[in-house]
C-alpha positions in Angstrom: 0.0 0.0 0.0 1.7 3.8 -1.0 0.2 6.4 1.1 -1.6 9.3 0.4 1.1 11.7 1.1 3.8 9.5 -1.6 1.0 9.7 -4.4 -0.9 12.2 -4.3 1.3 14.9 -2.5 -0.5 18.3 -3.4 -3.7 16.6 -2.2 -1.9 15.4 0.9 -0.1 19.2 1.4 -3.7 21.1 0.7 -5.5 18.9 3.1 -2.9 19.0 5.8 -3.7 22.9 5.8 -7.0 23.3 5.7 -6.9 20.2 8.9 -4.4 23.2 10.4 -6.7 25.7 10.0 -9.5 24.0 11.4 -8.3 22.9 14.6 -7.2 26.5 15.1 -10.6 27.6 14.2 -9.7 29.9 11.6 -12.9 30.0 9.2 -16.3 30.8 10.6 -18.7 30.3 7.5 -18.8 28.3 4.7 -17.4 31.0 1.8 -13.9 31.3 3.5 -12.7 28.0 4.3 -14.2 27.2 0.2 -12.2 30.1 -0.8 -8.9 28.3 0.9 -9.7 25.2 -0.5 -9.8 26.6 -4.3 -6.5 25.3 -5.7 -8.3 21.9 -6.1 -10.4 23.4 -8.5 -7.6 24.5 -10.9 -7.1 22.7 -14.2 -3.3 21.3 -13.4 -4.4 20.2 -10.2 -7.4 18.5 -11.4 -4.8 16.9 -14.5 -2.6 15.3 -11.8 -5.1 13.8 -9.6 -7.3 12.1 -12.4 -3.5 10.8 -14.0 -3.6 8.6 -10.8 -7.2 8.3 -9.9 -8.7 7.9 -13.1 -12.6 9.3 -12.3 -11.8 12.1 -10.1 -11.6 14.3 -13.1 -16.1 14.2 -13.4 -15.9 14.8 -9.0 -14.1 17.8 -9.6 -16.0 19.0 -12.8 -19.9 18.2 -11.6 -21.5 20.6 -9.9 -18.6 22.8 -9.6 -16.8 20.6 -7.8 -18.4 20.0 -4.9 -18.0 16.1 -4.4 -14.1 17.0 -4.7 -14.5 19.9 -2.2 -16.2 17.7 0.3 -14.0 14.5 0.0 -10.8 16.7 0.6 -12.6 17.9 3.6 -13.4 14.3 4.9 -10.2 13.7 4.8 -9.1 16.8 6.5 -11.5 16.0 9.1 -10.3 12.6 9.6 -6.9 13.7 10.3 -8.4 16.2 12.9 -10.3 13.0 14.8 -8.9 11.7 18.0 -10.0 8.0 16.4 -6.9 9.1 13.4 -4.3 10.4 15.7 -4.6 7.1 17.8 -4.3 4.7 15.3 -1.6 2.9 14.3 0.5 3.4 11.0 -1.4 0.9 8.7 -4.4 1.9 10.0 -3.8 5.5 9.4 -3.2 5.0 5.7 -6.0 2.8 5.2 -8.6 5.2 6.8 -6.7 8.1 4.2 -7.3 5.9 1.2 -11.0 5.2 1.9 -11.8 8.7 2.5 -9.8 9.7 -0.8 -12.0 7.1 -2.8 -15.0 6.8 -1.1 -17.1 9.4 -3.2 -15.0 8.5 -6.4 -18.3 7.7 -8.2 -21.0 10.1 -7.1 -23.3 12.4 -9.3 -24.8 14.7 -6.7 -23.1 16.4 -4.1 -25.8 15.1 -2.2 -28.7 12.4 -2.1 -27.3 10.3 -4.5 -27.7 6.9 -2.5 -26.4 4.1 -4.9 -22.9 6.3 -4.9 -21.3 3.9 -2.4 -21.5 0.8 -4.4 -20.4 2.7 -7.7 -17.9 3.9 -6.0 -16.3 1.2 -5.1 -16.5 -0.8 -8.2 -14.6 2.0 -10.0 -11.8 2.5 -6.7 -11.5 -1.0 -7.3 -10.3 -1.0 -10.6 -7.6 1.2 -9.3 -6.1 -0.3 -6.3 -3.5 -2.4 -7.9 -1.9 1.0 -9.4 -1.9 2.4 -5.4 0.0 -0.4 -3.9 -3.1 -3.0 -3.2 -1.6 -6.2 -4.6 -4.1 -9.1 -6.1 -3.5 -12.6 -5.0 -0.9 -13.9 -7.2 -3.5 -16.3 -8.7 -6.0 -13.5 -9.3 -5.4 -10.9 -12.5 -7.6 -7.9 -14.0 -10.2 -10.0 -15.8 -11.2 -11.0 -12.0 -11.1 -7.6 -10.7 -13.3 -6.5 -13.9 -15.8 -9.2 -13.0 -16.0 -8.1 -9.5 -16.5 -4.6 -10.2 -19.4 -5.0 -13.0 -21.3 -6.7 -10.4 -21.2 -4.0 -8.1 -21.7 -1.6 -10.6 -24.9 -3.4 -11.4 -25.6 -3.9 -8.0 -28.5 -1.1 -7.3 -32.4 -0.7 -8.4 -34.7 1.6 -8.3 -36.5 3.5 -5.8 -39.2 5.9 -6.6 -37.4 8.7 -8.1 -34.1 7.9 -7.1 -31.6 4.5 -7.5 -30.2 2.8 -4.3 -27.6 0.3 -3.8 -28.9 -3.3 -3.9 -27.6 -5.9 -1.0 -29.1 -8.4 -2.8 -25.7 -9.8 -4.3 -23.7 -8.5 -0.9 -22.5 -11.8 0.2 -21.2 -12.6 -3.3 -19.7 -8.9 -3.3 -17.5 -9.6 -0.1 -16.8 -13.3 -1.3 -15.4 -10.9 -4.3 -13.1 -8.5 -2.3 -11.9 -11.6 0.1 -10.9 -13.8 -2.9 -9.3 -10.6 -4.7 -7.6 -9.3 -1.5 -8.1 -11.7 1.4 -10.4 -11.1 4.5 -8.1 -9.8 6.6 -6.0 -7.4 4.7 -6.0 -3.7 3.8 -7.6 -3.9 0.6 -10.4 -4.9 2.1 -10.7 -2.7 5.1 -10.7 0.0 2.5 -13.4 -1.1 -0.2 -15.5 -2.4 2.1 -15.7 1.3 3.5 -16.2 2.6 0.6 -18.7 -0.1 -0.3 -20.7 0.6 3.0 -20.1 4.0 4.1 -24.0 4.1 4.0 -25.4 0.9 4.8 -25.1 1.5 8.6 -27.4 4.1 11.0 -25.2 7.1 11.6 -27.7 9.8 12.7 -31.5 10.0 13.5 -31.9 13.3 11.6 -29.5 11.4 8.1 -31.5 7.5 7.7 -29.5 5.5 5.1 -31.7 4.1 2.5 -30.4 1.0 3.1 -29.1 -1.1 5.8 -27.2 -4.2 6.8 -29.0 -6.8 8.4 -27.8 -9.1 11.4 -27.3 -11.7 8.8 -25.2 -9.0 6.3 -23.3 -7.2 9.0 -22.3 -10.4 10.4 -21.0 -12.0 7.2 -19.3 -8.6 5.8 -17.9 -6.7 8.9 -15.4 -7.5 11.3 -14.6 -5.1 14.7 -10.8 -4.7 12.5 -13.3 -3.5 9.4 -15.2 -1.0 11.5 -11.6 0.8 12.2 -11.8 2.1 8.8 -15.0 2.4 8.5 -16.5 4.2 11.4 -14.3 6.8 11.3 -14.8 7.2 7.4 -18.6 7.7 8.5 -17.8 9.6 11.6 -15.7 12.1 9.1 -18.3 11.9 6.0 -21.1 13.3 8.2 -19.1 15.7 10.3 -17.7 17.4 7.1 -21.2 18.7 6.4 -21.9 19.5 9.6 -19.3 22.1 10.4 -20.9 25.4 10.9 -23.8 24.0 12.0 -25.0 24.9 15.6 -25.6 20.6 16.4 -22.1 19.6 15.1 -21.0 18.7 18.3 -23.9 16.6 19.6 -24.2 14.5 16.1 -20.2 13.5 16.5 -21.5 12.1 20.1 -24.7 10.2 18.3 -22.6 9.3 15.5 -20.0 7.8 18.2 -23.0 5.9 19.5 -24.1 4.4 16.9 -20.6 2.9 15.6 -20.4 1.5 19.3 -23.9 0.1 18.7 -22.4 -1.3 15.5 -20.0 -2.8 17.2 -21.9 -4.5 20.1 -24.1 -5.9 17.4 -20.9 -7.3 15.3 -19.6 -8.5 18.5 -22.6 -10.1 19.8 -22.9 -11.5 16.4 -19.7 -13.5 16.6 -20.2 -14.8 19.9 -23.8 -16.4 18.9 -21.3 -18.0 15.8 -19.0 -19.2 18.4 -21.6 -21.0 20.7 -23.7 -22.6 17.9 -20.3 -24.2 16.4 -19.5 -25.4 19.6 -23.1 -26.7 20.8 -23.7 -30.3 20.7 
């Protein structure tokens, strides 16, 4: 796995700032800390993140940019969370890359709820290039089989498209096959993949959510490392003018904990019906 900061170094640097200038509290409405964030909007910036994450070039583009504005500032958040700076190295970099890629595939800065699984199909098809090595008996064909069925993985839902969990447990069978279960690959795509199948906040309901029997079979505790704080970050980056911000980080805290009880529990009802007579 190469870091954030070895490939995509301006990103890294302008991120590092604007985490700076937060913690020190030095924007108070929306207009300034957008105005410091502008150089992701230029043209040669744009050109040398879509050379290495081919895709990021429509995030930047749509809607003037704001799916770009607001993953850079998920990821400046995460660096700003207590959750970040406690973590160890490799978790560190894996929390960076699945807040980099998580909205890699997303048409509206907001409400578009098949995003996640889109998403992830198309960061996918780029982690080999970012350090994420395939089994040696897997190759691209594999990867590109995986990825058109989460790509096809969503249906309709009144007015809007949501992703589908229908084809979940082949999904994860995909990403442990591709990458293993227990490696950093798939800490990071299954982030991605699920950064909205999970409750987060009364006031923000997912459109669609795990089940006992999904969370159990795709999330482990070492999964929800990545993964709560990428949720934790994705909601607070919206939230940060806003006079509840500090009360929905405390809910959103709770309801990774619940998360984790139910994972937890989860395993230990495994455990005793394997060993039951």
């Amino acid at each position: 796995m190469i870091s954030v900061k070895e490939k995509l170094p301006d990103f890294w640097n302008l991120s590092k700032k604007i985490a700076s200038d937060l913690r020190a509290e030095k924007f108070s409405a929306w207009d300034s800390l957008i105005q410091q964030i502008s150089p992701l909007r230029e043209q040669s910036f744009i050109e040398k993140m879509d050379s290495v994450l081919h895709g990021w070039r429509k995030i930047a583009t749509l809607h003037d940019g704001q799916t770009a504005i607001h993953t850079l500032l998920v990821f400046a958040t995460c660096l700003n969370l207590p959750e970040y700076g406690q973590a160890d190295l490799q978790t560190r970099m894996e929390i960076e890359w699945a807040a980099v890629l998580h909205d890699l595939d997303k048409d509206q800065a907001r409400n578009d709820t098949a995003h996640p699984f889109r998403s992830a199909a198309v960061a996918a098809r780029l982690m080999p290039e970012l350090g994420f090595d395939l089994f040696p008996n897997i190759n691209m064909a594999h990867l590109e089989t995986w990825s058109d069925l989460v790509m096809s993985a969503q249906r309709q839902d009144g007015d809007r498209m949501i992703h589908d969990h229908s084809f979940l447990h082949e999904i994860i069978d995909g990403i442990h096959i591709c990458w293993g279960r227990d490696s950093s690959a798939a800490r990071v795509l299954k982030a991605v993949l699920l950064h909205q199948s999970l409750p987060t906040l009364k006031d923000w309901s997912n459109a669609v959510l795990l089940s006992d029997k999904e969370l159990s079979y795709a999330l482990t505790m070492e999964d929800m490392d990545v993964l709560g704080l990428l949720m934790i970050a994705d909601s607070d980056s919206w939230n940060i003018f806003d006079e509840p911000r500090f009360a929905y980080l405390v809910e959103l805290r709770l309801s990774n904990a619940e998360t984790r009880r139910r994972i937890r529990d989860l395993a230990n009802t495994r455990i005793k019906n394997t060993v039951s007579p």
